[in-house]
C-alpha positions in Angstrom: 0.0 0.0 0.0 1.1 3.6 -0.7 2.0 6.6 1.9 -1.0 9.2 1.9 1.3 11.6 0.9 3.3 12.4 -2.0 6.8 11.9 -0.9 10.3 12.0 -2.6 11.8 8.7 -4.1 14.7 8.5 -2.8 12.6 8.8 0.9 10.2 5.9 -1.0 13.3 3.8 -1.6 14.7 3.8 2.0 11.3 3.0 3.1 11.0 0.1 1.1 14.9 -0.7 2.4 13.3 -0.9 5.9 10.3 -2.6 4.9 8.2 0.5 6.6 4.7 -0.2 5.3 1.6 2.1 5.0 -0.4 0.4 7.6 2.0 -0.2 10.1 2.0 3.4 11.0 -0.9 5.3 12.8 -1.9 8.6 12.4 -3.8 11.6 14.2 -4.2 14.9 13.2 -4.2 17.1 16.8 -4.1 20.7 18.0 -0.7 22.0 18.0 1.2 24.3 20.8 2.7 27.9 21.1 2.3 30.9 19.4 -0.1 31.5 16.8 -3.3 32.0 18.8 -7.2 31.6 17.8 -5.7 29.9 15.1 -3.8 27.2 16.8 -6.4 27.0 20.0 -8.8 25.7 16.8 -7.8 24.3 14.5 -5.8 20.3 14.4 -3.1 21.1 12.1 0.0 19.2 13.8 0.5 15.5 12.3 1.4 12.5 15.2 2.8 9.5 13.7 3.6 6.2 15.6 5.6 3.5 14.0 3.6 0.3 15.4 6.0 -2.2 14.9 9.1 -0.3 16.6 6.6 2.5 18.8 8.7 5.2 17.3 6.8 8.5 17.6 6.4 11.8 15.9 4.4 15.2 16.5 5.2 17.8 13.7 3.8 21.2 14.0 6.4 23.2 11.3 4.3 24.7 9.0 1.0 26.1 8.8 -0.8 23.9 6.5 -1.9 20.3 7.6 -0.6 18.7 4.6 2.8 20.2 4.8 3.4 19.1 8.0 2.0 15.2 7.2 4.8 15.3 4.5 7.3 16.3 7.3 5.9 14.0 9.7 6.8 11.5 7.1 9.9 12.2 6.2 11.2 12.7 9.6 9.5 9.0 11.0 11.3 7.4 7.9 14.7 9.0 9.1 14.4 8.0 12.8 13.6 4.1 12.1 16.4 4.3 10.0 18.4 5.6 12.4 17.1 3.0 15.2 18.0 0.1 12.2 21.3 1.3 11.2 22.2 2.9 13.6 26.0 4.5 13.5 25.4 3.5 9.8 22.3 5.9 9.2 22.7 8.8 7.0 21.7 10.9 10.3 23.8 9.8 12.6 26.7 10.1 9.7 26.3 13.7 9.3 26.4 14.5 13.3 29.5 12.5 13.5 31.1 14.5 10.6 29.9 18.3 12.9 30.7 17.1 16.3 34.3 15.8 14.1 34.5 19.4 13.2 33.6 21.6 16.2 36.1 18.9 18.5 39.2 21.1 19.8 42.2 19.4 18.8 44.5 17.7 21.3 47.7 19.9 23.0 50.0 17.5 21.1 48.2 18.8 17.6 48.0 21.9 18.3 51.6 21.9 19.6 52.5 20.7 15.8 50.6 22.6 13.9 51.8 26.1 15.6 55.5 24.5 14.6 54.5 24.3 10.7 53.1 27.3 11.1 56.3 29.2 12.4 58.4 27.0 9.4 56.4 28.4 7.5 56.1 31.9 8.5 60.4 31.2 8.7 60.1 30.6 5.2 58.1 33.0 4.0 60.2 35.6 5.8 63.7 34.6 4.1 61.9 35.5 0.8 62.7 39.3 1.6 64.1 41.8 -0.4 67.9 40.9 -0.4 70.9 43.6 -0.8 73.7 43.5 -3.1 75.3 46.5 -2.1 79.1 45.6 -0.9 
């Protein structure tokens, strides 16, 4: 069975790599929270998804239109059982390794090095100065 919604096919395909089916996955429409008054207090516009099979959950309440946020709803349930089957392997979980990677301060004995190149090189660069002939 299809997804009620239209989603992209490369999200289709990592569904099917799961085996996350249509009907394993309930869904409510509820009121949402925060800002947005009369609006919000009345209307259901936030999308809950649970993943029966694993009990994964998901509230989305992004957008203002219902059927954006049932795409997003989606989209982000497809992305969290695939990180809870992967795991370290998940695309996810690869891209917050690579920015925690970047942000980490580098160890004293790194930093120790790369200070030296930089001196060499500064050493370097310095020796290339204007040089007199006059004698």
């Amino acid at each position: 069975m299809e997804f009620p919604v239209k989603l992209a096919p490369d999200l289709l395909e990592k569904a099917a790599r799961l085996h996350v089916e249509a009907e394993d996955i309930s869904e409510r429409f509820v009121r949402g929270s925060g800002s947005g008054g009369q609006k919000i207090n009345k209307t259901s516009n936030a999308v809950w998804l649970k993943h029966l099979p694993t009990g994964i959950e998901v509230k989305v309440q992004k957008h203002r239109e219902l059927t954006r946020n049932r795409m997003s709803a989606y989209k982000l349930l497809i992305l969290k059982i695939e990180e809870r089957v992967l795991g370290a392997e998940s695309e996810r979980a690869k891209k917050v390794f690579k920015i925690r990677k970047q942000k980490m301060r580098r160890s004293r004995k790194a930093k120790e090095k790369m200070l030296e190149e930089k001196a060499k090189r500064g050493n370097v660069k310095k020796m290339r100065g204007k040089v007199d002939f006059k004698e």
